[in-house]
Every structure is written in structure tokens, then in C-alpha cells.
C-alpha positions as CSV (number, residue, x, y, z in Angstrom):
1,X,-23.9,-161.5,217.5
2,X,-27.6,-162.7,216.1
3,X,-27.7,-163.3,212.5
4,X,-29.3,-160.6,210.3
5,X,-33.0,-161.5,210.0
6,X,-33.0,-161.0,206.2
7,X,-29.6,-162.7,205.9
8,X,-30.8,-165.6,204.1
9,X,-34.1,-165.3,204.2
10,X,-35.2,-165.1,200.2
11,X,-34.2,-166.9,197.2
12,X,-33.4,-166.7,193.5
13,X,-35.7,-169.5,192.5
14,X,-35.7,-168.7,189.0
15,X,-33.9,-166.2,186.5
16,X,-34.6,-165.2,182.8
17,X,-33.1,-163.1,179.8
18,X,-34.9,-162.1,176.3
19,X,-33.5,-161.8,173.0
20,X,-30.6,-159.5,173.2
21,X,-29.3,-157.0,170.7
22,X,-31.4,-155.1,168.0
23,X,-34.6,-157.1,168.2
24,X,-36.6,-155.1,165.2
25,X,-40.5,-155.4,166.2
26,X,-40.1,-156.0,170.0
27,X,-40.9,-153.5,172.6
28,X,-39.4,-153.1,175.7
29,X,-42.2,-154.3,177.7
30,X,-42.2,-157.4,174.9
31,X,-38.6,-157.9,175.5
32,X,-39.0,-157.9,179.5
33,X,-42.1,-160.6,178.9
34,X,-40.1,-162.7,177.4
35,X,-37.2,-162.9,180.3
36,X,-40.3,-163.2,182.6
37,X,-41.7,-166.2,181.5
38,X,-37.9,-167.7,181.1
39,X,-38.1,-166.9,185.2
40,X,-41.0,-168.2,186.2
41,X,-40.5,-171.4,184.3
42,X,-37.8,-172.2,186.1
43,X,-39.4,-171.6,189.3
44,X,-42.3,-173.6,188.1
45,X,-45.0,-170.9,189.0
46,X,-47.9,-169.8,186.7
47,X,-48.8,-166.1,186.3
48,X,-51.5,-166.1,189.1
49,X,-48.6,-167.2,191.8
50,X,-47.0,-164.0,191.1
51,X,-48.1,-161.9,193.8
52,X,-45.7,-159.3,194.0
53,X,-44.1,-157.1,190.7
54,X,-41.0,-154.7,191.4
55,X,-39.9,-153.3,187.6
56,X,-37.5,-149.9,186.8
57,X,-38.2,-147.3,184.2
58,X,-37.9,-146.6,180.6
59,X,-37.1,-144.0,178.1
60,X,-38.4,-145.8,174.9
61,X,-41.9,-146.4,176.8
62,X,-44.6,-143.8,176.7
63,X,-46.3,-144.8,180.0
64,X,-46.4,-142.6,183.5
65,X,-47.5,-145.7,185.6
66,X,-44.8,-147.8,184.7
67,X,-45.4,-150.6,187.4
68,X,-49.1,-151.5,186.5
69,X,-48.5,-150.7,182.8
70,X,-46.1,-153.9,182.8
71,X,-48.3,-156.1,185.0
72,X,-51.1,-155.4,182.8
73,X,-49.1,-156.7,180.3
74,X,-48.2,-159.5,181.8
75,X,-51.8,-160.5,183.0
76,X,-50.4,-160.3,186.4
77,X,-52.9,-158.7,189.3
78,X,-50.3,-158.3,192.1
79,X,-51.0,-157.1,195.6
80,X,-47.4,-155.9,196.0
81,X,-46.3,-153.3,193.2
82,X,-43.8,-150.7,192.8
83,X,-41.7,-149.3,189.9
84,X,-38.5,-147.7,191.1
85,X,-36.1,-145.0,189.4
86,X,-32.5,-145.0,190.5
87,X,-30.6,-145.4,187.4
88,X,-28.2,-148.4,186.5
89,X,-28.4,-149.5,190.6
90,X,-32.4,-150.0,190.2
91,X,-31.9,-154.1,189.7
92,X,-30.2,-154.5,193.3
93,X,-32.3,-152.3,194.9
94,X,-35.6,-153.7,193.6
95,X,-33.8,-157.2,194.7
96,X,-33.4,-155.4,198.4
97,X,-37.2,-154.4,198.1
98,X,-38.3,-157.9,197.2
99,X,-36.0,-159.8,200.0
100,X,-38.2,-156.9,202.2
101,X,-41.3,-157.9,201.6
102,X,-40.6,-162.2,201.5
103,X,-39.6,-161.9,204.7
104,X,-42.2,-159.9,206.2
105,X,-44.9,-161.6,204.5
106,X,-46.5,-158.9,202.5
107,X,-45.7,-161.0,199.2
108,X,-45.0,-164.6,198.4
109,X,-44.0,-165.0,194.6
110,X,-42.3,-161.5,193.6
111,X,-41.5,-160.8,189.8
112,X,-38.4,-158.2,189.0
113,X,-38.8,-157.6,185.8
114,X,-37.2,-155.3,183.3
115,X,-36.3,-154.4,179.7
116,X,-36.0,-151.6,177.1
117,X,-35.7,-151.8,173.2
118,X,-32.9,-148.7,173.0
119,X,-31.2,-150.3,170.0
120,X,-34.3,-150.0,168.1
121,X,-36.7,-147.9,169.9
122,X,-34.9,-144.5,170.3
123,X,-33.8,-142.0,167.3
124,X,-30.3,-141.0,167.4
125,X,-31.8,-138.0,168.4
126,X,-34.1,-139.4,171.3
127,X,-30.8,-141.2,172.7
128,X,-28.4,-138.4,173.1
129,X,-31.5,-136.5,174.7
130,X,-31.3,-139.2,177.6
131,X,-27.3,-139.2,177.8
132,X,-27.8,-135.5,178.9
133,X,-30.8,-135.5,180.8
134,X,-28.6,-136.9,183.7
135,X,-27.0,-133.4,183.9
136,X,-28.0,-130.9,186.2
137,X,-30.8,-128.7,184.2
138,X,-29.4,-125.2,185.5
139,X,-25.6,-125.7,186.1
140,X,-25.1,-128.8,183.9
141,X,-27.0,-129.6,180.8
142,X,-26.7,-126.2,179.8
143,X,-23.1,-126.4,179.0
144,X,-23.9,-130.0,176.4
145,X,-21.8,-132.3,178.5
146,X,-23.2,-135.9,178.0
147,X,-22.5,-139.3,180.4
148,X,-19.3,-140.5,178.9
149,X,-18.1,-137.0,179.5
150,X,-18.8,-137.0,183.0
151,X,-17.0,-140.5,183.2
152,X,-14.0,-139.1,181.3
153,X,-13.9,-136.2,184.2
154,X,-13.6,-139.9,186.4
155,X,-10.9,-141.2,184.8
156,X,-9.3,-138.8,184.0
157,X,-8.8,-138.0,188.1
158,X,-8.4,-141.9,188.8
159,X,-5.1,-141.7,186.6
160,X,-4.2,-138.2,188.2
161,X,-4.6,-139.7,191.9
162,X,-3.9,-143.2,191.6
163,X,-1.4,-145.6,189.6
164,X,-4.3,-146.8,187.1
165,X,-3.3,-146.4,183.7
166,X,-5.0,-146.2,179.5
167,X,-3.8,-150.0,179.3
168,X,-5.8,-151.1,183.0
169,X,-9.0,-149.7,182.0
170,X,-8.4,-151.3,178.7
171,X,-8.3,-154.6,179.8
172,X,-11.6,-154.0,181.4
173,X,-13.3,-154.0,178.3
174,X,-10.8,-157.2,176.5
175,X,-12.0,-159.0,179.8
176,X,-15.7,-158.3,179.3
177,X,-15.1,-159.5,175.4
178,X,-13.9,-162.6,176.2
179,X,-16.6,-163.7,178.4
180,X,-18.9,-162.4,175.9
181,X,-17.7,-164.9,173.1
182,X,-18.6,-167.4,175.1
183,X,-21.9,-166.7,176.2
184,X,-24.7,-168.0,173.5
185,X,-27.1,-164.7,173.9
186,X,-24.5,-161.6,174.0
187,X,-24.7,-158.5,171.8
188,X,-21.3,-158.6,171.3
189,X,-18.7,-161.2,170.8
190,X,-15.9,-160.4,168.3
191,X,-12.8,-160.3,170.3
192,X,-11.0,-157.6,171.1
193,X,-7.4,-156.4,172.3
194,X,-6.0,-153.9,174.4
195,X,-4.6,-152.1,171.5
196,X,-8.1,-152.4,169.5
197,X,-9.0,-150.2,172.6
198,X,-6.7,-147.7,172.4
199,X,-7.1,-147.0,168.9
200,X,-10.7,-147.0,169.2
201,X,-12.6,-143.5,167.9
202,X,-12.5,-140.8,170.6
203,X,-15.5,-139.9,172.7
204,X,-14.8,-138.0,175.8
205,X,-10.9,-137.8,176.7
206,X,-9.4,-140.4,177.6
207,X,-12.8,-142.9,176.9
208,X,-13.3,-144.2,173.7
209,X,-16.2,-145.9,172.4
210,X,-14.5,-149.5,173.1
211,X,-14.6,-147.9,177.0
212,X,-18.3,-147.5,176.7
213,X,-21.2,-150.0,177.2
214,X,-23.4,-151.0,174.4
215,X,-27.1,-149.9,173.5
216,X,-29.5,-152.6,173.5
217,X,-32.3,-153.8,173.1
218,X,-32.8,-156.7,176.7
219,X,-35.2,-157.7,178.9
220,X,-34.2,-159.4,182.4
221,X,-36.2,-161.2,185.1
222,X,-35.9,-162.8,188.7
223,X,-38.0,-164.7,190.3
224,X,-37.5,-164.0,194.5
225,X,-39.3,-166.0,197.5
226,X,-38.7,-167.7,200.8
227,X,-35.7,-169.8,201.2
228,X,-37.5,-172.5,202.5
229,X,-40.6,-172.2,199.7
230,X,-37.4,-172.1,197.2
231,X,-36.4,-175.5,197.9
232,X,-38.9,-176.7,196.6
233,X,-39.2,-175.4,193.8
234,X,-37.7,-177.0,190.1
235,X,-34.5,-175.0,190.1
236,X,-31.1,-174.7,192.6
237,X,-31.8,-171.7,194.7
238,X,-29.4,-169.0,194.9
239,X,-29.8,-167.0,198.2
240,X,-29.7,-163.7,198.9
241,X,-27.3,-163.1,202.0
242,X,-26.6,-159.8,202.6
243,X,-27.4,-156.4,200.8
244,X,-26.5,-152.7,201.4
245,X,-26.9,-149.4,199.9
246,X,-25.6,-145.6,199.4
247,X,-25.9,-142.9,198.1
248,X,-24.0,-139.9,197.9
249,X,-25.0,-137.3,195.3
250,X,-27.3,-137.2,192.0
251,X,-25.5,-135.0,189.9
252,X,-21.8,-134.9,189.5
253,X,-20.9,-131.2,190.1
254,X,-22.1,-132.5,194.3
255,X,-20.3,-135.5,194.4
256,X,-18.0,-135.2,197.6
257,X,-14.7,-136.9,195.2
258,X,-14.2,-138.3,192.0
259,X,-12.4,-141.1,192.8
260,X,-14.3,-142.4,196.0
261,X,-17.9,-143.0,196.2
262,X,-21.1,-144.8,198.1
263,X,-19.6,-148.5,197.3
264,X,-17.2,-149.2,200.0
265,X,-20.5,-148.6,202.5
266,X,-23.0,-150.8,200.2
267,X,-20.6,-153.3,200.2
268,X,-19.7,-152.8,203.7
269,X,-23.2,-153.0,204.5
270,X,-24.1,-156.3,202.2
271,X,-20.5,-157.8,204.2
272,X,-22.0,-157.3,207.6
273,X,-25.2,-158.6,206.7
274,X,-23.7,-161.6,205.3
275,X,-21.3,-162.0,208.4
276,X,-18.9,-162.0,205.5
277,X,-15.5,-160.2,204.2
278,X,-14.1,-160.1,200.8
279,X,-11.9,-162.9,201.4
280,X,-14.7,-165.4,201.2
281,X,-15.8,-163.9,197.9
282,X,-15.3,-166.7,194.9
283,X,-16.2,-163.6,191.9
284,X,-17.5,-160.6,191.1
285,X,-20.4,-159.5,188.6
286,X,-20.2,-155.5,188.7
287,X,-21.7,-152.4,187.0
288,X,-19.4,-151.9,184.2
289,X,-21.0,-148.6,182.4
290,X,-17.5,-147.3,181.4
291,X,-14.1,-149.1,181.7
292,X,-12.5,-146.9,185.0
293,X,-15.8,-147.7,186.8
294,X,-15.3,-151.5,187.4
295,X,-11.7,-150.9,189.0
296,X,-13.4,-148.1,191.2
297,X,-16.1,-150.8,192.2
298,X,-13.9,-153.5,193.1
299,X,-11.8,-151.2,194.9
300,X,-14.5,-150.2,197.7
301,X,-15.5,-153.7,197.4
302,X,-12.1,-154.6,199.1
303,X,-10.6,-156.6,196.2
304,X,-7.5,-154.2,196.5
305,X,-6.7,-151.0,195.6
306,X,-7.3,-149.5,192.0
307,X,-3.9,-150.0,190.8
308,X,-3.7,-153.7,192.3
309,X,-7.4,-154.3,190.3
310,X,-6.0,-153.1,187.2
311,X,-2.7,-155.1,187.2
312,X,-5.4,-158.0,188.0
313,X,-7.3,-157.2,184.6
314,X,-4.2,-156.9,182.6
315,X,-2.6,-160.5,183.5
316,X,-6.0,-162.0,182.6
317,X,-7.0,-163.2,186.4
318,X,-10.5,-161.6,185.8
319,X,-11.1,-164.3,183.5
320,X,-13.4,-167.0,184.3
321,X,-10.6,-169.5,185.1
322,X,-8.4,-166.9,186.6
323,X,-7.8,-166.0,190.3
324,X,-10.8,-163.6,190.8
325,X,-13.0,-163.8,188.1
326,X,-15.2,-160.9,187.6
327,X,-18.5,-159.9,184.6
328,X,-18.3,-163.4,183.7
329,X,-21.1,-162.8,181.1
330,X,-19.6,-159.9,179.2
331,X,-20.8,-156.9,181.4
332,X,-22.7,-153.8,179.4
333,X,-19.4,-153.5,177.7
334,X,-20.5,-156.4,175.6
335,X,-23.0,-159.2,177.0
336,X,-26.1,-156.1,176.8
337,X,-26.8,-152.6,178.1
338,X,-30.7,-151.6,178.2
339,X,-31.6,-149.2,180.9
340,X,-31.6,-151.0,184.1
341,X,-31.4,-154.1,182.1
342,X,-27.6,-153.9,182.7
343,X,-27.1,-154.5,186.0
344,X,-30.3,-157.3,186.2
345,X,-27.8,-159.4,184.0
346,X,-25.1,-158.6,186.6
347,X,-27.2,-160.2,189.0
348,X,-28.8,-163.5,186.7
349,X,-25.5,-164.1,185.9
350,X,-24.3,-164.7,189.2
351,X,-27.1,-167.1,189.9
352,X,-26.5,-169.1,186.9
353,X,-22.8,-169.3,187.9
354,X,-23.4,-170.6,191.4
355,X,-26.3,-172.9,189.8
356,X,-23.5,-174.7,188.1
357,X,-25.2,-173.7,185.1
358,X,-22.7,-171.3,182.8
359,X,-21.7,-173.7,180.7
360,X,-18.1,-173.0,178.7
361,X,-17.3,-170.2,181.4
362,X,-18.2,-171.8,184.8
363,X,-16.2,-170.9,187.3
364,X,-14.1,-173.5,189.3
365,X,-15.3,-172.0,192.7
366,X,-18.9,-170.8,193.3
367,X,-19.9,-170.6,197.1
368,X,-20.4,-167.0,197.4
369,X,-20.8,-163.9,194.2
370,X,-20.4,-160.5,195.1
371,X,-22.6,-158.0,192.7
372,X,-22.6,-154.4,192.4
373,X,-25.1,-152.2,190.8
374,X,-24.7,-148.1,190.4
375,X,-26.4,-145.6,188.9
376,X,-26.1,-142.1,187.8
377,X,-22.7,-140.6,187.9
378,X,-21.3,-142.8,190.5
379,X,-24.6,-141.5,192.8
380,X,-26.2,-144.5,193.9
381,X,-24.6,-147.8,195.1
382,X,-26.3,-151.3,195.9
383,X,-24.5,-154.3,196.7
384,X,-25.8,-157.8,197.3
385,X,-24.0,-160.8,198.6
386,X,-25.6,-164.2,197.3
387,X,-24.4,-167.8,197.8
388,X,-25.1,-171.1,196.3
389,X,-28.2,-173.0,197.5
């Protein structure tokens, strides 16, 4: 069988975060300008080589044209532009977008670029307006539930159909503390345990707030262009090998199960693109919004079956120097959480890892990084494949 045409095709040539936490002063577009430049620094290009711009959304930004709004910003006059709304799984797909449009020529240089200032740009009012605005407006929102209740209706149905317990999905958030404390720009890095979890205040049975990601205030970049043109360039390449996409529903009271979603065909589809199978996967850098959802994601990944993933959490083999080590950087639970933010660290932490360059929590093997992005409630899944350079 021919090799995928876009199997290989682009590169990560360069990758940037901002200043992460509560940055008092610093818009989100401010926040994204500084992960930018980071980016294009290490690919070595000046504004005017950017020829492409792919960015997400934001609910702290008062701007309709989102996509030229930040490129104005930027001084950037692209010829390839687009700003794309599909919640927490915006970063992969904007990555799919810009592997598109390398390898057909309509761009050379492309920019994804995004950020949001939520720790410090939204009212405590203005942020539980966008936890429910995710709910359907007739047969939803009308009834107050907000996101970690819609997650709790998750877990709650993962521990009714499946052996996952309090303690697994637990040791999803220890795991993502641990990395955390040993990466120099997280939000959070005061260690945690299993029982800190547990006794954590209540928010939507069984979550509590140590189950739920942070609010940040982060901006992300990546810099993406030919394989070829990214050997050349100052840093290792990371390249893209295989992507895929799904999704099943927007609002929860559709979705087809609780317990099974679009990721076993994202990933099925980023595998076949990659001619690849979970086997040759090295670690994992996943959307980790609320604890159950990582052991969901790794499940239709193929790294087992929810019970087997959480038993895997608990003895510690998620850890960087573990078996399968997986959010390596801390994950939303405690590295940063801004909008689509999130999952863009998913996906620069996975090219700094098989860049060598994580100091203090390299991994031992780095050929190949499987990342998952979602968004919504569960709705939409993007996977990408990407492999050392």
C-alpha cells in the first residue's frame, strides 16, 4: 500500500509558550504574541516569512474576526488565514489544517497561534457564563447544569460500566502534578496525593475540584512547514505523521454513549495514516479536561482498556520514567488551561520531548508521541501521530 501523501509531509520547526498563570496586565492576544515569537525564533523566520496564520477563539476577547484581529496584532499580512471554533480539539485540528495547506502549496511558513488571559480577564461571573454556554440553549442550559457536571454524568457511568474507580481517576490528576513540578513554567506545582484528591471540595458528584483543570491565563504557538524546508531550519524537526478526526455530537443529551466516543476513529485514522499501531507509540500527551477523560482517551487510543489505564496511573507507569508515560508537562490539570491553549501545550510538549529537549522529565524513549485533543463534551476528537526528526 502507497504511503499517505501527507504522512510526513510537514514539520514542527519551531514551538513556543508565554508566561503562564495569572499574568495581571497581559491580554490574550499579548499572551499568544509572546509564545509566537518563542516559535518563530526557533525556526529562525522573521514575521514577513509567515505566510499562513490558523488561531482558535476567545471568550475574554471582544473581537468578531478573530483570525485577522490576531494577525494584525502580530504585524503579520498572511495569504492563508482562518480562525477555527471547535472547543478544547481546536489545536490538532488547526495542526491538520496547516499539514493541508504545506503540502499543497497554498502556504509555506504557517503560524498556529493561540492564547487567552481567563485567570485575569473574566469576572467570576463572565466565567461561569462560559461553563454553561456549552449546554444546549432549549433542553440544557435551562436546567443550570455547567461542564464539570456534564463530566460527572461521564464518570459517573465510566464507574457504573467499567472497573474504573475514585482512586484511578485520582491518580490522573497526582500524575499530571508530578510532571508539573518539574516543568519551569507550570501554573501549578505543589504536589499532590491521591487522598488530597479525594478530600478535595465537591463540585459535581463524584469530580472534585482537584479532578478539574485549571483557569489560566497562556498563550501557545507552532511553527509548521515542509519536511524538507524544516531541515534546514535552526531547530530538530518534529514531524507530523499521521492525523485523524471525529466527531460525534455537540451537546451531550445527543451523544450516542457516555462511555465511548469519536477517539478510537481519530486515532484509528492518525494510525493508518502513519502506517502505525499503538504498539510503536513511546508516550502520550492527551486532553485532560477532567480526570475520567484521560482513561477514556487512552482507551480508544488502544493503550488498553479503561480499567487496565487506570491500574497504569495508580502504579506510577504514567510517569515520565515509567512504562508509558503520558501529560508529561502537567496536562490542564496543572501545567495551564486557557481556552484552546490546553491542548496546543499537549501538542509543544510532545515536540520538545522528541527534541530531546525536556530537561528533568525527558523521556528514555522518544521515536514516536501520540496526542489527543477534544472538545466539548467528549464531541469532537483529533488525533495526531508525530515522530522525532
Amino acid at each position: 500500500m502507497a504511503k499517505h501523501m501527507l504522512s510526513g509531509a510537514a514539520s514542527i520547526a519551531g514551538v513556543g509558550e508565554s508566561e503562564i498563570g495569572k499574568v495581571p496586565g497581559q491580554s490574550g492576544i499579548g499572551l499568544a504574541a509572546q509564545a509566537a515569537k518563542q516559535a518563530m525564533d526557533e525556526a529562525g523566520l522573521r514575521r514577513s516569512d509567515i505566510d499562513g496564520l490558523l488561531t482558535a477563539y476567545s471568550m475574554t476577547e471582544p473581537y468578531f474576526m478573530f483570525g485577522t484581529v490576531v494577525a494584525e496584532y502580530l504585524g503579520i499580512q498572511p495569504s492563508y488565514l482562518s480562525s477555527m471554533v471547535l472547543g478544547g480539539a481546536t489545536p490538532a485540528a488547526l495542526v491538520n489544517h496547516a499539514v493541508q495547506a504545506v503540502a499543497t502549496g497554498v502556504a509555506t511558513n504557517v503560524l498556529v497561534v493561540v492564547g487567552e488571559n481567563r485567570a485575569t480577564g473574566q469576572t467570576r461571573d463572565e466565567a461561569v457564563a462560559a461553563l454553561s454556554s456549552v449546554g444546549h440553549p432549549y433542553y440544557e442550559k435551562i436546567y443550570g447544569p455547567l461542564i464539570p457536571a456534564f463530566y460527572g454524568m461521564i464518570a459517573n457511568r465510566l464507574m457504573h460500566e467499567t472497573g474504573v474507580t475514585r482512586e484511578m481517576m485520582a491518580a490522573v490528576a497526582v500524575n499530571g502534578r508530578y510532571h508539573a513540578g518539574l516543568h519551569p513554567n507550570a501554573h501549578m506545582s505543589q504536589p499532590i496525593t491521591i487522598e488530597d484528591v479525594l478530600a478535595s471540595k465537591p463540585i459535581a458528584t463524584p469530580l472534585n475540584i482537584l479532578d478539574c483543570c485549571l483557569i489560566s491565563d497562556a498563550g501557545g504557538a507552532l511553527i509548521i512547514t515542509a519536511a524538507d524546508r524544516a531541515r534546514d531550519m535552526p531547530s530538530q524537526p518534529v514531524d507530523i505523521l499521521g492525523f485523524g478526526e471525529f466527531h460525534t455530537h455537540e451537546h451531550i443529551m445527543a451523544a450516542p454513549s457516555l462511555t465511548e466516543f469519536g477517539g478510537k476513529q481519530s486515532g484509528a485514522a492518525a494510525y493508518k495514516m502513519a502506517e502505525l499501531s499503538p504498539q510503536d507509540i513511546d508516550f502520550a500527551e492527551l486532553y485532560d479536561c477532567f480526570t475520567p477523560v484521560p482513561l477514556i482517551e487512552m482507551s480508544e487510543a488502544g493503550f488498553g482498556t479503561p480499567e487496565e489505564v487506570g491500574e497504569l496511573f495508580l502504579s506510577k507507569e504514567t510517569n515520565f520514567n515509567g512504562k508509558f508515560p503520558v501529560n508529561t508537562h502537567g496536562g490542564m490539570l496543572s501545567h495551564a488551561h486557557a481556552g484552546a491553549a490546553g491542548g496546543l501545550f499537549a501538542i509543544v510538549e510532545a515536540a520538545r520531548q522528541l527534541r530531546g529537549d525536556a530537561a528533568g522529565r525527558q523521556v528514555a524513549k522518544r521515536e514516536r508521541a501520540f496526542v489527543h485533543n477534544e472538545g466539548g463534551i467528549m464531541s469532537s476528537h483529533c488525533s495526531l501521530i508525530l515522530g522525532a526528526g
